[in-house]
C-alpha positions in Angstrom: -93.1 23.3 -124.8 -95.8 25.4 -125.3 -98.1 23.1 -126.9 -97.5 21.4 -123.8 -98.2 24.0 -121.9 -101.7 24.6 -123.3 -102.9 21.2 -123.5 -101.5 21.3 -119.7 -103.8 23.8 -118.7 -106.5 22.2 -120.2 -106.7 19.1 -118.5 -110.0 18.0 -117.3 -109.7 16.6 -113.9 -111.2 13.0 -112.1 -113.3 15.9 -109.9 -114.6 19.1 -109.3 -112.3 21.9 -108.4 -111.7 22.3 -104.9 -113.1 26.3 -105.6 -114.8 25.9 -108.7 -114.3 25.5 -112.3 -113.4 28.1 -114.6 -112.3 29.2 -118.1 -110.9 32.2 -119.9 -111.6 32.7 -123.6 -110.7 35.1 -126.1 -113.7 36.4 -128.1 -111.3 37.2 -131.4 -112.2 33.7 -132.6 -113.3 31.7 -129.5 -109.9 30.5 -128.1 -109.7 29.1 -124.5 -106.6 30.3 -123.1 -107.4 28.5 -119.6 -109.5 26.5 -118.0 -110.2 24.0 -115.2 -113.7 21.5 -115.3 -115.2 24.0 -117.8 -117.6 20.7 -118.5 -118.7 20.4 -114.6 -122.5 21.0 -114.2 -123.1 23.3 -111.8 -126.0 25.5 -110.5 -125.8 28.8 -112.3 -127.6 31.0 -109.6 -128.2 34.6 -111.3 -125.7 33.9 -114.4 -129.2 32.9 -115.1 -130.2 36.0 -116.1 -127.7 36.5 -118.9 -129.8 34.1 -120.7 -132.9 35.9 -119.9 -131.7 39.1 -121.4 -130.7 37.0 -124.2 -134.0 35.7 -125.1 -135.2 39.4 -124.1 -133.2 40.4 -127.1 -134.2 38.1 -129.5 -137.4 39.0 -128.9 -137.2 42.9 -129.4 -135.2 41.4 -132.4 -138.0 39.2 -133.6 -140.9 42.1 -133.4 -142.4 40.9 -130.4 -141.7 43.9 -128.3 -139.1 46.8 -128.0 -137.2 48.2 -125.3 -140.1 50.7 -124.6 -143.0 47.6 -124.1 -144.4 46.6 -120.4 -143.2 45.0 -118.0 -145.4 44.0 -115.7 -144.8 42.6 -112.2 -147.4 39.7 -111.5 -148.4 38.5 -108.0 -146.6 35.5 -108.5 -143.7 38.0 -109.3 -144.0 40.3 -106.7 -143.7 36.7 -104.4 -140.4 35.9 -105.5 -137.9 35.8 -102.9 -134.9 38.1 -102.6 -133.4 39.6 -104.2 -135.7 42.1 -105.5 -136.8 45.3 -106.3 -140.2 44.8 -104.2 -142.7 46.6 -106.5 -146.2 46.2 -105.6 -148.2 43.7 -107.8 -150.1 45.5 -110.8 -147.0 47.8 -111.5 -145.5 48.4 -114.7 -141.5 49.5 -116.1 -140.2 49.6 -119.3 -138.2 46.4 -120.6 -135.5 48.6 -121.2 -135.3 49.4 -117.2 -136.3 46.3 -116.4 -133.3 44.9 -118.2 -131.1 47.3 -116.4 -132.4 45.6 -113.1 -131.7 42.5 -113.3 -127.9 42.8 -114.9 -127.3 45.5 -111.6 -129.9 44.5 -109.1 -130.1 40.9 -110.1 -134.0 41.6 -109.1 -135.5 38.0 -109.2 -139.2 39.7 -109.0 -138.5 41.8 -112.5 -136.8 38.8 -113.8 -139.9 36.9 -113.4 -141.7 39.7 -114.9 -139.9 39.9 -117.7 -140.1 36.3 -118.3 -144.0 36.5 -117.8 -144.4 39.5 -120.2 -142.7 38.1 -123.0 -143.8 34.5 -122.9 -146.7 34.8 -121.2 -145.9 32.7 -118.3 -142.7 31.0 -116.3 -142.9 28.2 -118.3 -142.9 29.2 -121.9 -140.3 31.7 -120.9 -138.1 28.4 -119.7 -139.2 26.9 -122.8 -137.8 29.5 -124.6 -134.0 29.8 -122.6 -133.7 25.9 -123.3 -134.6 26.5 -127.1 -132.0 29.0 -127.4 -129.4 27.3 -125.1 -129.9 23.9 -127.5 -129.8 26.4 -130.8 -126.2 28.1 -129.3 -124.6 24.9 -128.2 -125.2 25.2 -124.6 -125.4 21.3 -124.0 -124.5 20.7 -120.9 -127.3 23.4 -119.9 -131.0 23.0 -118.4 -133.5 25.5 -117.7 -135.9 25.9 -115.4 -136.6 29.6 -114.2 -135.8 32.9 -115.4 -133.8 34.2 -112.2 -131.7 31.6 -110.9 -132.9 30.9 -107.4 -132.2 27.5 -106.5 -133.8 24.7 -108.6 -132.5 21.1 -108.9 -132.8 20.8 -112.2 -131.8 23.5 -113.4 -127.6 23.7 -113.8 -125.2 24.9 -116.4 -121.8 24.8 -117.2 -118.2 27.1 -117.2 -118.1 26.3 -121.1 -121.4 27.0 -121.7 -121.3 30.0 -119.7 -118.5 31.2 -121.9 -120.8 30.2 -124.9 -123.7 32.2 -123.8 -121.1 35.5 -123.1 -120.1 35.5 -126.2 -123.2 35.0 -127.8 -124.6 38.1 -126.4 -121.5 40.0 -127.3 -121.4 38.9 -130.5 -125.2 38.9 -131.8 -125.9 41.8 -129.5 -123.0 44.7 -129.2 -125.4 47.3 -129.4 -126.3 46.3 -125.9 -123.2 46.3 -124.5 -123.9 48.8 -121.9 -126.0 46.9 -120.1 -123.4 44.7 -119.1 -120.8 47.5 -117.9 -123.2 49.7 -115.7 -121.7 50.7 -112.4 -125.1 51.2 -110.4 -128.4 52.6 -110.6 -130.7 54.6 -108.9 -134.3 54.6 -108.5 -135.1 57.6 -106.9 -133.4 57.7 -103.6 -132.3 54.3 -103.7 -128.7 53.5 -104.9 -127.9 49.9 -106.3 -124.0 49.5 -106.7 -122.4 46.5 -109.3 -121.5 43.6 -107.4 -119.0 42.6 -110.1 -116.1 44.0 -108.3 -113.9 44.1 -111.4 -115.4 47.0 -112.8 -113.5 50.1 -111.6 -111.0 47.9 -110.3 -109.3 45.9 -112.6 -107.9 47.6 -115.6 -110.5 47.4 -118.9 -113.2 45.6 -117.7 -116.2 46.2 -119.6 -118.8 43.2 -117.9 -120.8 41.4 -117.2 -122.5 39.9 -114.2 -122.2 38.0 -111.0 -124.8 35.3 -109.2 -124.7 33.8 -105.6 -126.7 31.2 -104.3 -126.0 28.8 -101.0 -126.0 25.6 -103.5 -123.9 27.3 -106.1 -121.5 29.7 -104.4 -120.6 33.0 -105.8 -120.2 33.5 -109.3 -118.8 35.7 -111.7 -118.3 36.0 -115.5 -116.4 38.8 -116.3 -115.0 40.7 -119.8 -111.8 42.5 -120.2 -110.9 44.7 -123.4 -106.8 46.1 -123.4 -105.2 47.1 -126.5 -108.3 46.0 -128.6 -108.2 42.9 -127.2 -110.9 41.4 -125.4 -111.0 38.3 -123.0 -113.6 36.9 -121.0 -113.2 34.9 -117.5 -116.0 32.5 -116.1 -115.5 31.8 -112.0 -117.7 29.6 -110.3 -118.4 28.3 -107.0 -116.3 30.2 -105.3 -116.7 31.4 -101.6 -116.7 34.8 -101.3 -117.4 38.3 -103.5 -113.9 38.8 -102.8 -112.6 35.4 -103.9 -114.5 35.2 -107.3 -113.2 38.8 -108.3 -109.3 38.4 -107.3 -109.6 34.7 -109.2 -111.5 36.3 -112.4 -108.7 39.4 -111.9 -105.8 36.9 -112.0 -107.0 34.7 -114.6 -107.9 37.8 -116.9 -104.2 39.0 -116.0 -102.5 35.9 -116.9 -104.7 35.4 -120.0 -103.5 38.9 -121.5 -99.9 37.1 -121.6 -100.8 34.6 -123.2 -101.0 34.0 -127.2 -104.1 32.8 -128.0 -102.5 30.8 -131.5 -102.8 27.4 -131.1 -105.6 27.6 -128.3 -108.9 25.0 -128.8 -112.0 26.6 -129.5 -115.1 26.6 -127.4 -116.6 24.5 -130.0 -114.3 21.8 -130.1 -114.8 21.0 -126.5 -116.4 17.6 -125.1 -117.3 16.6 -121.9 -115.2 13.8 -120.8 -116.3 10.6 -119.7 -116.1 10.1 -116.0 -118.4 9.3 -113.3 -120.4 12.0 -111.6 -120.1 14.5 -114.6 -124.3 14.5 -114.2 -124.6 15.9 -110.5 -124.3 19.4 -110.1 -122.3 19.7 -106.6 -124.1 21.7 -103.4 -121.7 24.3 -101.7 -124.1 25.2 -98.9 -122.2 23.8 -96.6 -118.9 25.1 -97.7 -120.4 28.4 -96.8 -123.3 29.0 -95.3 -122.9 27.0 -92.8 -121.6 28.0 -88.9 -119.1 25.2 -89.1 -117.9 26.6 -92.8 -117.0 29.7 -90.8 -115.9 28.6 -88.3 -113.4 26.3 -90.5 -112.1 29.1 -92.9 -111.4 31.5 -89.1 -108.9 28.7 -88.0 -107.5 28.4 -91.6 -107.2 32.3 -91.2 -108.6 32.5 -94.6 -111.0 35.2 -92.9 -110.1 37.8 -89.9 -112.7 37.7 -86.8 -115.2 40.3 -88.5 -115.7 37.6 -91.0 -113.6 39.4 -94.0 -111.7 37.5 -96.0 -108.4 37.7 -96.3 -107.5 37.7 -100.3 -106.2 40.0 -102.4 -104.3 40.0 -105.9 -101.9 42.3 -107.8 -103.8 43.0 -110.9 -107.3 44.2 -108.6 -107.3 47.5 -106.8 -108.5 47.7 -103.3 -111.1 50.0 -104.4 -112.4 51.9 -107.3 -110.6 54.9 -108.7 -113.0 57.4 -108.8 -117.2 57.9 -107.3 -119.6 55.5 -109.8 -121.9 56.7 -112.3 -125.3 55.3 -111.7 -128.1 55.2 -114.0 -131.8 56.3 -113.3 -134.1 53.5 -113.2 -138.0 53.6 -111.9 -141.5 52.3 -112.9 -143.6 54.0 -115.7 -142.1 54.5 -119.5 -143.5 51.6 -121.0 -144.9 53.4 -124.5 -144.0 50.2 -126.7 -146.5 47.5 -127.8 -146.8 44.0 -125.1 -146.1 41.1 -126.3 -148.7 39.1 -128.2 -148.2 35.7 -125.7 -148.6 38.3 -123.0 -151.3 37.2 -120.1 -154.4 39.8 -119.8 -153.2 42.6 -117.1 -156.7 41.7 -114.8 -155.7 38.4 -112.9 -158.4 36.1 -111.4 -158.7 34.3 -108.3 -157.4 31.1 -109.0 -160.8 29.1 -107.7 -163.0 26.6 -109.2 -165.5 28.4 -112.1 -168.9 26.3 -111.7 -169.7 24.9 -114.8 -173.2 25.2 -116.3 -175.4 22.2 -115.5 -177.4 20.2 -118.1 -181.4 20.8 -118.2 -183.2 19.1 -115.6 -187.0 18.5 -115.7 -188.9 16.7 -112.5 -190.6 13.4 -113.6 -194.3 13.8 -112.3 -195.2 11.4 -109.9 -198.3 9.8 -109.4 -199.9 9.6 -106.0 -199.1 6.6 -104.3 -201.3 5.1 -101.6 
């Protein structure tokens, strides 16, 4: 009965999810307790930058740089589109607070920067996510930017979301705090964690949340009780509120479960079915006026535009004030990165190229 049970809940179906797929997995050994079209490509939005942070640490790991080298923020960074920290092109931060950015913020310009500063440009950083998203067994995975804003061809998957999680919490526990900040503050400014589970949901301890028109809103979220520690993926879902009760309720229910038995992240395969290949677009199940004005007759949101969810295992609000962390330019005392681009940036015109010798032919006079 309970094998049944378990090979029950982890049934791929003929489609995509009606709210997204997901998957809980428990990181003592890589068991999936739960999941729902874990193998479902879907844009990844700014779960992206888990993968960035990732590669970031390989690289302090590698020599490249440490935690103390620069960050610098590029025109072509400073262009990037919400949302951002906005610092002026030319300025510089530490990795280390850049890092701290883009897991709270989810600052596409510093994401860019980073990306830039290590690699030397976009593409070699994308290069790089792909290399290490191949080497960790993120198949169903492609890369194509170092934020997550909306790209085609770049998409992802629940499993290899769950993959890349515990990848970083394996190879990298000495960074765990990056993943469990509750805001930060760069001087006046106050940046609050938009995963909603953190001060809300009893032990969670990560890790970041993305949110774009095409994707949906996102969340993958870890969960330590008892020395136990699970981790949820929720994606495409349609609200803030929506991704954190779901990720609350299947953290919840995974805690109950034993994971003996379970199949392991690595022994999942995509099943063959049509449409597997074409990541789904959810702008118009939500940002769209009809989208609204479909879920207010549903009454799945009041007339203020709220929606109207909740769950037992999330409180309505967190128990106590949040800590932030102090985050700002300057700091950046480590070495830059060898592959990193000169800090003066030229005009990007034609340069004139020298022309070969030329010498007159005399001519004689000509009657």
């Amino acid at each position: 009965m309970l094998a049944a049970c378990a090979l029950g809940a982890l049934v791929l179906s003929a489609n995509p999810a009606a709210a997204g797929p997901s998957l809980v997995v428990d990181l003592d050994g890589g068991r999936v307790l739960s999941q729902e079209d874990a193998m479902q490509r879907w844009y990844p939005a700014s779960l992206t930058k888990l993968l960035t942070a990732y590669v970031a640490f390989r690289a302090v790991a590698a020599g490249e740089v440490t935690l103390k080298s620069p960050v610098r923020i590029s025109k072509n960074a400073a262009k990037e589109p919400p949302s951002k920290m906005g610092y002026p092109a030319g300025s510089v931060l530490a990795l280390d607070n850049a890092l701290k950015i883009i897991m709270v913020k989810s600052a596409n310009d510093v994401a860019t920067a980073i990306g830039e500063s290590i690699a030397g440009s976009e593409s070699a950083f994308a290069a790089r996510m792909n290399a290490e998203s191949i080497r960790l067994g993120m198949t169903g995975s492609r890369w194509m930017n170092a934020h997550g804003l909306h790209h085609d061809g770049q998409y992802t998957t629940a499993h290899d979301l769950a993959v890349l999680a515990t990848a970083i919490r394996r190879d990298f526990p000495q960074y765990a705090d990056y993943f469990r900040m509750e805001g930060l503050a760069d001087g006046q400014t106050k940046m609050i964690n938009h995963n909603d589970l953190i001060g809300r949901f009893e032990g969670a301890d990560g890790m970041k949340t993305g949110y774009t028109c095409p994707s949906g809103f996102n969340l993958i979220a870890s969960a330590t009780r008892q020395g136990r520690t699970l981790l949820a993926v929720v994606i495409g879902e349609r609200s803030s509120e929506e991704r954190a009760v779901k990720a609350a309720d299947l953290l919840a229910a995974g805690f109950g479960r034993s994971a003996a038995g379970a199949p392991t992240l690595a022994s999942m395969t995509p099943p063959a079915r049509a449409g597997i290949d074409q990541a789904p677009n959810m702008r118009s199940r939500i940002c769209t006026p009809a989208a609204y004005k479909a879920r207010l007759d549903a009454g799945e949101i009041d007339k203020n535009g709220k929606v109207i969810v909740s769950s037992p295992h999330l409180a309505d609000k967190p128990s106590r004030e949040r800590v932030l962390v102090a985050v700002g330019l300057g700091g950046a005392t480590g070495p830059r990165s060898p592959h990193a681009a000169a800090d003066v940036e030229y005009a990007r015109v034609p340069i004139p190229t020298p022309r070969p010798d030329y010498r007159p032919v005399e001519a004689s006079a000509v009657r």
